[in-house]
C-alpha positions as MATLAB code, in Angstrom:
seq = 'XXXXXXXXXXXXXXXXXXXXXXXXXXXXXXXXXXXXXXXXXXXXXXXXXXXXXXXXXXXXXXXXXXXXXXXXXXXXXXXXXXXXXXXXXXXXXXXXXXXXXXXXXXXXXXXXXXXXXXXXXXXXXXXXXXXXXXXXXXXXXXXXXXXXXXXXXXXXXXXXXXXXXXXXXXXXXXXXXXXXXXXXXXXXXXXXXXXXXXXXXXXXXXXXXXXXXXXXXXXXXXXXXXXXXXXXXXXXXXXXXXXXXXXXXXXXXXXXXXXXXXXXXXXXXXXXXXXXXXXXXXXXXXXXXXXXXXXXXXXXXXXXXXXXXXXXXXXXXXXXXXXXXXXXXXXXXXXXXXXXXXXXXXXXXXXXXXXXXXXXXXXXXXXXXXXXXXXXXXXXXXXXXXXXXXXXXXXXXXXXXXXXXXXXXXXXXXXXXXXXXXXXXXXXXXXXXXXXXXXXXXXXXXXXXXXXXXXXXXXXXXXXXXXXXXXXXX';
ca = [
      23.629  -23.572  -16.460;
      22.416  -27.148  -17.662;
      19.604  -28.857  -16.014;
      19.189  -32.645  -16.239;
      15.216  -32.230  -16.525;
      13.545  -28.575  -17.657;
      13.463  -27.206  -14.885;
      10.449  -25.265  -13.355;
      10.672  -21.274  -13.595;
       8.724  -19.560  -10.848;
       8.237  -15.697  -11.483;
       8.354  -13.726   -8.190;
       6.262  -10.398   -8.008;
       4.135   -9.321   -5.233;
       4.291  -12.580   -3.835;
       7.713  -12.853   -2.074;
       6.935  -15.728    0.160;
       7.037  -19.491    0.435;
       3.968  -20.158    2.296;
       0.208  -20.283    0.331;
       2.279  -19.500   -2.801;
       0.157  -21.199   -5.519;
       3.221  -20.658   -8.185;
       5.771  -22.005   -6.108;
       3.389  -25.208   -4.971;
       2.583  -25.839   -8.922;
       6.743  -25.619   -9.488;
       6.992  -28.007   -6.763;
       4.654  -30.557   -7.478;
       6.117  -30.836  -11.167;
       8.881  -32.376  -10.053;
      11.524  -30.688  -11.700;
      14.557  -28.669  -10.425;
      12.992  -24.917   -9.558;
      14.439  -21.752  -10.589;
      13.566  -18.118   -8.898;
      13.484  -15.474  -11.206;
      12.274  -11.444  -10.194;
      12.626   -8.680  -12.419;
      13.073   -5.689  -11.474;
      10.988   -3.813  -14.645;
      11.232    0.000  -13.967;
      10.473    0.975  -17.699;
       7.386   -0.911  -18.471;
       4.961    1.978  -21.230;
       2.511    2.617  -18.701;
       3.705    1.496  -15.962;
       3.825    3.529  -12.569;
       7.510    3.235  -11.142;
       8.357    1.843   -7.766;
       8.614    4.846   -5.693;
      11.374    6.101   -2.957;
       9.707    4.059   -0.031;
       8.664    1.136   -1.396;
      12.041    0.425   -3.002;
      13.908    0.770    0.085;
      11.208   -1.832    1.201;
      11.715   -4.576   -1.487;
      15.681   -4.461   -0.985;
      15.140   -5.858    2.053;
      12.449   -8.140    1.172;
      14.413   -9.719   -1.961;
      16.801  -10.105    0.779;
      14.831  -12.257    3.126;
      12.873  -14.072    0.311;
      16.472  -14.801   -1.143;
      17.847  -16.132    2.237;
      14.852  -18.580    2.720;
      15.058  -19.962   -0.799;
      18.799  -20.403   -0.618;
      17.974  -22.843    2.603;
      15.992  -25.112    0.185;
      18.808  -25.092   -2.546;
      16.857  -22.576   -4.731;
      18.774  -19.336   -5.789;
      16.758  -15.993   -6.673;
      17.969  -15.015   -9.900;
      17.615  -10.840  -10.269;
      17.222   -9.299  -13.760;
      16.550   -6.013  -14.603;
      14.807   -5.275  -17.508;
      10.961   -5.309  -19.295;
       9.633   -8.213  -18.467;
       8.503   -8.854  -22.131;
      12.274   -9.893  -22.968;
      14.133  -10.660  -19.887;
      11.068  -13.587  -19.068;
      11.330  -15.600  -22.033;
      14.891  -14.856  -22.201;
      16.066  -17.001  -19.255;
      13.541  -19.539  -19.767;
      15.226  -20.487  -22.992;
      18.571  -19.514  -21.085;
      17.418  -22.609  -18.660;
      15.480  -24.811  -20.992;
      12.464  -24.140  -19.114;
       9.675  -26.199  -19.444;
       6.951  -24.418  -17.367;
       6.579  -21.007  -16.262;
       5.150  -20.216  -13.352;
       3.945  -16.933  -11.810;
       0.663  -15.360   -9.169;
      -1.093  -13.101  -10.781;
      -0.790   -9.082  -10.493;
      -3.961   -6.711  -11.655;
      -2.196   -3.292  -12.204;
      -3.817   -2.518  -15.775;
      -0.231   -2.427  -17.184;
       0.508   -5.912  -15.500;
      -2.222   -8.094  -16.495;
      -1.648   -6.628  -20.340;
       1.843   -7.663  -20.144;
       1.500  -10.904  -18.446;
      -1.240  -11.910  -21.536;
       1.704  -10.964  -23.856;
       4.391  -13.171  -21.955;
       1.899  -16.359  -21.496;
       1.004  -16.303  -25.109;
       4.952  -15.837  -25.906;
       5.951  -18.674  -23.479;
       3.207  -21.114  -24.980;
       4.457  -20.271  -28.252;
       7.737  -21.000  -27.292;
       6.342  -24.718  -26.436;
       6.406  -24.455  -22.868;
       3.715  -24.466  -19.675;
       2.653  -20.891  -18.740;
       0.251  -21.005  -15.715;
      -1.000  -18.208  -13.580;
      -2.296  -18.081   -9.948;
      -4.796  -15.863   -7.888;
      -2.761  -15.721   -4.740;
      -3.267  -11.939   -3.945;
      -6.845  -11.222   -3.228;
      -9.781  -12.921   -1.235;
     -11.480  -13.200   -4.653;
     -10.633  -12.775   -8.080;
     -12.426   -9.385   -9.174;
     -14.139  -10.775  -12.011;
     -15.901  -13.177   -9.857;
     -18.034  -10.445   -7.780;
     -20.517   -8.979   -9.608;
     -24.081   -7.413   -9.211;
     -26.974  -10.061   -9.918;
     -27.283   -7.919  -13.505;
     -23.483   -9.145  -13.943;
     -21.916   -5.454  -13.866;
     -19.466   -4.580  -11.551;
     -19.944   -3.154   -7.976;
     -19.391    0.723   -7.577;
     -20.402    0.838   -4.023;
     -18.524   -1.146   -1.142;
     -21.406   -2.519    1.409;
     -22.943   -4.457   -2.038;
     -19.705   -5.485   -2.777;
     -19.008   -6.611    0.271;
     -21.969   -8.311    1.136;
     -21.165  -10.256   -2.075;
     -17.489  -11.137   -1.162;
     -18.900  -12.410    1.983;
     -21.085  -14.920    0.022;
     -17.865  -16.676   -1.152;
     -15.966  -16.599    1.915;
     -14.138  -17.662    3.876;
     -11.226  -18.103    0.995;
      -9.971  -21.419    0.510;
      -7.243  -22.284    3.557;
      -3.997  -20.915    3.306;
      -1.021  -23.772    1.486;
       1.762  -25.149    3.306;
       5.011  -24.136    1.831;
       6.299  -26.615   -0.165;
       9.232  -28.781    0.901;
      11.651  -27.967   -2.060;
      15.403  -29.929   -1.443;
      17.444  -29.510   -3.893;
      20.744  -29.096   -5.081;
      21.634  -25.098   -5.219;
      22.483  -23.543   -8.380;
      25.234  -21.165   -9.942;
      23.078  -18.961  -12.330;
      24.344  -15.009  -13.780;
      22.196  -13.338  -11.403;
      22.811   -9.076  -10.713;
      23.932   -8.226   -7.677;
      21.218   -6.555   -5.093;
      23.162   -3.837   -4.327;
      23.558   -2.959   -8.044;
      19.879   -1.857   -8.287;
      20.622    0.807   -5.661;
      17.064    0.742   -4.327;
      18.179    2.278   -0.967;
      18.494    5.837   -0.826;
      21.549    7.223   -1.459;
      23.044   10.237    1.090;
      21.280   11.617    2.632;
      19.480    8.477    3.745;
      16.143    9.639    4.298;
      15.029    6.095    5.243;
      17.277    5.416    7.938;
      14.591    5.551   10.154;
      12.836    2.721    8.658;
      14.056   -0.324   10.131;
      13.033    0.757   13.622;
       9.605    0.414   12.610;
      10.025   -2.565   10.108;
      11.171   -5.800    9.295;
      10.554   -6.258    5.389;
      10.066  -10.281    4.615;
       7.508  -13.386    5.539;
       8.525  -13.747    9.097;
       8.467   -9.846   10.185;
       5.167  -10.199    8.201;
       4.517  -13.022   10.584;
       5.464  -11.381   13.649;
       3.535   -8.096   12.824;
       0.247  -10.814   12.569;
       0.776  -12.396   15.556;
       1.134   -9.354   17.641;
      -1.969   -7.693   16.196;
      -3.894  -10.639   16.938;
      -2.732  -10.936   20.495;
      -2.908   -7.268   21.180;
      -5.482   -5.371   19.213;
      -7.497   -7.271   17.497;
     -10.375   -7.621   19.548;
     -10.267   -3.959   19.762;
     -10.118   -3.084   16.355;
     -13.148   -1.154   16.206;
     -12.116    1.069   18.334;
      -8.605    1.239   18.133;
      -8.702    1.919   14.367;
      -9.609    5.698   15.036;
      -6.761    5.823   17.742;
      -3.289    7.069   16.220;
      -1.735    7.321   19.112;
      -1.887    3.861   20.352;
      -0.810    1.096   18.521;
      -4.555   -0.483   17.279;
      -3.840   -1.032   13.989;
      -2.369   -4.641   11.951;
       0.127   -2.339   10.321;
       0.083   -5.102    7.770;
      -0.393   -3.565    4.835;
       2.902   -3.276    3.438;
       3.672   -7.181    3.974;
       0.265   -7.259    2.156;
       1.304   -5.641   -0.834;
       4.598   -7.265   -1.620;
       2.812  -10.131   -0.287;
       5.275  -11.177    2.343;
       1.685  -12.872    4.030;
      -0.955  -13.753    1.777;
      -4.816  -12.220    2.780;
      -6.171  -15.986    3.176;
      -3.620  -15.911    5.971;
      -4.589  -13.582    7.543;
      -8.292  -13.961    7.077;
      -8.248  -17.614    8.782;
      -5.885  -16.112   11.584;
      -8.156  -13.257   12.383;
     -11.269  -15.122   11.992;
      -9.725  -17.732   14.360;
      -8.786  -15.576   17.407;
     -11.101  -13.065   17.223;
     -14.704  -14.558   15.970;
     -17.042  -12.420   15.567;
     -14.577   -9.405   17.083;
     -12.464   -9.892   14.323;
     -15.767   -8.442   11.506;
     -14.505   -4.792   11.885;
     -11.269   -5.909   10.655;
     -12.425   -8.645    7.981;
     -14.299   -6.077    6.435;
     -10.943   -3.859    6.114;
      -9.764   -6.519    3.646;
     -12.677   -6.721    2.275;
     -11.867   -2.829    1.327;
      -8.588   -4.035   -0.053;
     -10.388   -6.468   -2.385;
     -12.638   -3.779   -3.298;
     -10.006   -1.148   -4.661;
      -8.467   -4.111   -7.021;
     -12.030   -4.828   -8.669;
     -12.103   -1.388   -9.148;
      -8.960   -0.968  -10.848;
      -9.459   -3.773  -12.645;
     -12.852   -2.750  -14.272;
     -12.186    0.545  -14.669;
      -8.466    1.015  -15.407;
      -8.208    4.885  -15.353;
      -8.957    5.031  -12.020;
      -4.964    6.293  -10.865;
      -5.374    9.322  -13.283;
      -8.498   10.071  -14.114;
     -11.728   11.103  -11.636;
     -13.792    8.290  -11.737;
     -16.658   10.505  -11.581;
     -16.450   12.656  -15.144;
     -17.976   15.553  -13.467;
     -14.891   16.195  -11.134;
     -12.876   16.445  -14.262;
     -13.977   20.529  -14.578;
     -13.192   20.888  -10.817;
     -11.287   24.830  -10.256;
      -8.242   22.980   -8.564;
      -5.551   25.215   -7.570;
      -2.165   24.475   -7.683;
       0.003   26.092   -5.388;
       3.664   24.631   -4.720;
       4.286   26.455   -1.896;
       1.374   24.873   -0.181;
       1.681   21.631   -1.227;
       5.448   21.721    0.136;
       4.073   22.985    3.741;
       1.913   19.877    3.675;
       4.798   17.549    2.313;
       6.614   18.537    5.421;
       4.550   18.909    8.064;
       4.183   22.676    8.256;
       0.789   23.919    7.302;
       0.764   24.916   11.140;
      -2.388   22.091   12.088;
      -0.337   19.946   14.436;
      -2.584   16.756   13.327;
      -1.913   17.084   10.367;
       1.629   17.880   10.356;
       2.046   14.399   12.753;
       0.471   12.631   10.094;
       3.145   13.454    7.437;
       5.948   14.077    9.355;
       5.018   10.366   10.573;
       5.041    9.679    6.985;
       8.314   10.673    6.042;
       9.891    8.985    9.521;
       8.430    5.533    8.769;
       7.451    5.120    5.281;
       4.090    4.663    6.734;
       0.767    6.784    8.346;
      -2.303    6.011   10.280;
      -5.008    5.472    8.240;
      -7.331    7.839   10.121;
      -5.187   10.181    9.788;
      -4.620    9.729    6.014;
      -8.324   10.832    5.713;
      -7.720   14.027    7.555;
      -4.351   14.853    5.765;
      -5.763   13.881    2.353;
      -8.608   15.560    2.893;
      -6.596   19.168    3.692;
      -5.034   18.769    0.714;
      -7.760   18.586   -1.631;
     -10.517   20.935    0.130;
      -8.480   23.055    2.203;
      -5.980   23.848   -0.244;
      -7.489   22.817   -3.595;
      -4.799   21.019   -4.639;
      -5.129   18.207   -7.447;
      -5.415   14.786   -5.981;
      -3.444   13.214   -8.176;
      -0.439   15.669   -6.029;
      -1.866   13.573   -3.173;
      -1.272   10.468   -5.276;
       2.060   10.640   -6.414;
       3.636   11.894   -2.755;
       1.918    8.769   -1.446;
       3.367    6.547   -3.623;
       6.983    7.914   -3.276;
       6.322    8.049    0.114;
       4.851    5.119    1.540;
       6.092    1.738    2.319;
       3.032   -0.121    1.233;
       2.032    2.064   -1.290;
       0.006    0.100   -3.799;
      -1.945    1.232   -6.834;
      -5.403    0.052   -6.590;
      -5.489    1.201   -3.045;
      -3.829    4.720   -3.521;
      -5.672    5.611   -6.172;
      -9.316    4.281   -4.956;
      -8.708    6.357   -1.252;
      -7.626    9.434   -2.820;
     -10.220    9.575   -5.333;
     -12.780    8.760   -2.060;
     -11.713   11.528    0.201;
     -11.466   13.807   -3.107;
     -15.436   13.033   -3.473;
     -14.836   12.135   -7.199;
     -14.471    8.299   -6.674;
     -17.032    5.375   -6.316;
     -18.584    5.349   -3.130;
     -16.890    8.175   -2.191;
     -17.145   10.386    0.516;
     -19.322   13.895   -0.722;
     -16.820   16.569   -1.575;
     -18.871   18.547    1.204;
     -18.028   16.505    3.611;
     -14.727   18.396    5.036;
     -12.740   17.437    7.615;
     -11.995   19.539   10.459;
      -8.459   19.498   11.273;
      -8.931   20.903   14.794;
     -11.784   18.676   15.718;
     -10.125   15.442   14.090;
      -7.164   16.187   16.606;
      -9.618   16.889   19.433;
     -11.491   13.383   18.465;
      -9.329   10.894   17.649;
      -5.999   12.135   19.467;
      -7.869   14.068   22.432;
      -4.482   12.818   25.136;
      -2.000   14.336   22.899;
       0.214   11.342   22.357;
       0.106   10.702   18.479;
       0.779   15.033   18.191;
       3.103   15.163   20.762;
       5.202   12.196   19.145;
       5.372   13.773   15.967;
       5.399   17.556   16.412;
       7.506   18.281   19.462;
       7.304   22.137   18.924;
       4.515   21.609   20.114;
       4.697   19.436   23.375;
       4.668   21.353   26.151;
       1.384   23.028   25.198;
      -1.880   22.133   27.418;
      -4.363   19.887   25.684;
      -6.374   22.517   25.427;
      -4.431   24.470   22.933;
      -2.866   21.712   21.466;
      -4.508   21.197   18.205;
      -4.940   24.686   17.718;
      -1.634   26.282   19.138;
      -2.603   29.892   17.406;
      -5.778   30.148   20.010;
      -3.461   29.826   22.742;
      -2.738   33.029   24.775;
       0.352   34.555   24.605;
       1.388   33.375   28.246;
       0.454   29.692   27.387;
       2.628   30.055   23.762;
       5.785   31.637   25.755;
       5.698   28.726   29.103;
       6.182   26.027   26.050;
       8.489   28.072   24.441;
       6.688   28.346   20.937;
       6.883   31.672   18.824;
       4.579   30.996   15.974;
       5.885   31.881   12.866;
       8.992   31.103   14.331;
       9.696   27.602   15.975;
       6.008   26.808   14.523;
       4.177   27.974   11.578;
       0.886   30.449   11.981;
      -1.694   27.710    9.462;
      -1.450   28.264    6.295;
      -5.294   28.512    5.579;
      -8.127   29.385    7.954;
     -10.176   26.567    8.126;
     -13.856   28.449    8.222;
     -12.792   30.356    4.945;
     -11.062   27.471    3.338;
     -14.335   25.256    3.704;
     -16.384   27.968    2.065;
     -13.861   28.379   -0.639;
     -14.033   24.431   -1.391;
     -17.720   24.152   -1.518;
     -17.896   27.340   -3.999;
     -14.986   25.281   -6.012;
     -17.839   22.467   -5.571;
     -21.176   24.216   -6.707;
     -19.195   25.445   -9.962;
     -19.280   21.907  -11.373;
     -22.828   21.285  -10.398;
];
């Protein structure tokens, strides 16, 4: 393909939208013809591959990002490939004479985008970078003794000082005349799941791209915003922003949605501010301290008496350990791509005290598992609820899976939803089917063991066996 001017080359990543795009703005304002480029880099050394979920997510999202471009003349150009070669490759393919791309903070990511820039600018050409992913760059919140923050209200009450975030960009008005470029085919990359399709379920609950991400924004802030506080804790209603996925592949941007929240909601909207304020807080942990997705960030809880058990850790993949919360919360997981984040504290919490299992087991079925499964954030929760992270929750602090049912889902309607063996219990029993009497199991037509599991552990002699795991690495 030959350009009359070097043209622009814009590097798409978790950024797949027009609007406050601070790559795409910079290609703009240069002047010169603009080329989309994303890679699709699945064998990056070190790097964690896309999982299950969130590849059936970014399908779609190329999709939509590629539809939108194509209206302004501008084709997305798909490579597959390390980054390292396929990058520089097509810029000298193109002539480029800037590259342009928003920065990513994966430890992996930022190594490899040092190694590209210096590349490129060898090469003789503009390589710029962009923070368009965060409320704050992490390296710009620090403790007055200029070390990083290890404990959230600090660190928060320091990203507060520099807020609100600058105000979101206009997308640009690109016009130009489309292009013919060698591009793969989508299809090609097979992201969606093959037969079975395991994700068929998905697009009832989703529409991947910037104007599902738009919708899903506008609904929260007309519906539940003002009652975040509350309806946070509330799986069975729909309380939540359920943004996070559009987050991650950044379909919206966070300044976005900071200014939108802040604008409806005022002071109501503090409960939820401070939620992305927990988002910023996992990437300036990642980003100082780069073991944090496979290593316990506390060295103590690297002598911890886990105990792996496969059998176990496939009842809780499925939803059968026999604790109807908790088996909602996965088998929601596996329907949707996506769970309630109260209820990810419960279920994550099972796993690791309960049944002993290894986080990192909790880890990896997240990120094959969820929709908006994103490093910094995966690994920072998980390493909370395990008690071995910063700020993190005490290992003796373990979650009753009867009581967290009883609490936060006292109606029935996130349990009944997801575990309909279960429905036609009374409230009473339903959290704890096996306390039921036998009259009450055979009117809703359950035979444990049969149509639904006995639990797998008792919980008043699994939270005795945890804290003995615990005082053996005091």
């Amino acid at each position: 393909m030959t350009f009359t001017a070097s043209p622009s080359l814009i590097w798409f990543r978790q950024d797949l939208r027009l609007t406050d795009n601070a790559a795409l703005i910079a290609a703009f304002e240069r002047g010169a013809p603009i080329v989309a480029l994303y890679i699709l880099d699945d064998d990056a050394p070190g790097e964690w591959r896309i999982g299950g979920a969130a590849r059936w997510w970014l399908h779609h999202s190329l999709e939509a990002l590629g539809d939108r471009l194509t209206k302004h003349g501008v084709q997305l150009v798909l490579r597959r490939g390390q980054a390292q070669t396929v990058l520089p490759k097509i810029a000298a393919e193109i002539g480029a004479g800037a590259v342009f791309w928003n920065r990513c903070y994966e430890p992996f990511a930022m190594a490899r985008d040092t190694e590209i820039k210096a590349a490129l600018k060898a090469a003789g050409m503009t390589a710029e970078s962009f923070g368009a992913t965060l409320l704050a760059e992490p390296w710009t919140v620090k403790t007055q003794g200029d070390t990083p923050f290890k404990v959230f209200t600090p660190f928060w009450n320091a990203l507060k000082g520099q807020m609100p975030p600058p105000r979101p960009l206009k997308a640009p008005q690109i016009a130009q005349k489309p292009t013919d470029m060698g591009s793969d085919d989508l299809k090609d990359w097979q992201l969606l799941p093959a037969k079975p399709d395991w994700a068929k379920g998905f697009g009832a609950d989703w529409t991947p791209g910037e104007a599902g991400a738009q919708a899903h924004l506008d609904a929260f802030l007309k519906s539940a915003l003002d009652a975040y506080g509350i309806g946070r804790d509330l799986p069975g209603t729909e309380g939540v922003s359920r943004l996070s996925p559009h987050l991650h592949w950044g379909e919206i941007s966070v300044r976005q949605v900071w200014h939108a929240a802040e604008a409806h909601g005022g002071h109501k909207a503090e409960a939820y501010l401070r939620e992305l304020g927990w988002r910023d807080f996992a990437h300036h942990l990642l980003w100082q301290f780069p073991h944090l997705p496979e290593k316990p960030f506390n060295p103590r809880f690297a002598d911890f008496p886990w105990k792996p058990d496969a059998k176990a850790l496939k009842a809780w993949q499925t939803g059968m350990t026999g604790y109807p919360y908790i088996d909602a919360g996965m088998r929601q997981l596996w329907a949707t791509g996506w769970m309630h984040n109260r209820v990810r504290m419960a279920v994550a919490s099972f796993l690791v005290k309960h049944l002993l299992i290894h986080w990192r087991d909790g880890e990896d079925w997240f990120w094959d598992t969820l929709v908006d499964a994103d490093l910094a954030a995966n690994a920072m929760n998980w390493q909370w609820v395990a008690g071995s992270g910063a700020d993190a929750a005490p290992y003796f602090r373990i979650f009753n899976p009867v009581t967290q049912g009883e609490k936060f889902d006292a109606d029935g309607a996130y349990v009944r939803r997801w575990v309909p063996e279960v429905t036609k219990l009374p409230d009473k029993y339903l959290h704890s089917p096996w306390t039921a009497p036998a009259e009450v199991l055979a009117k809703a037509g359950i035979v444990l063991g049969k149509t639904y599991p006995h639990p797998i552990v008792d919980h008043a002699q699994a939270r005795a066996r945890a804290l003995a795991a615990l005082g053996e690495i005091k």
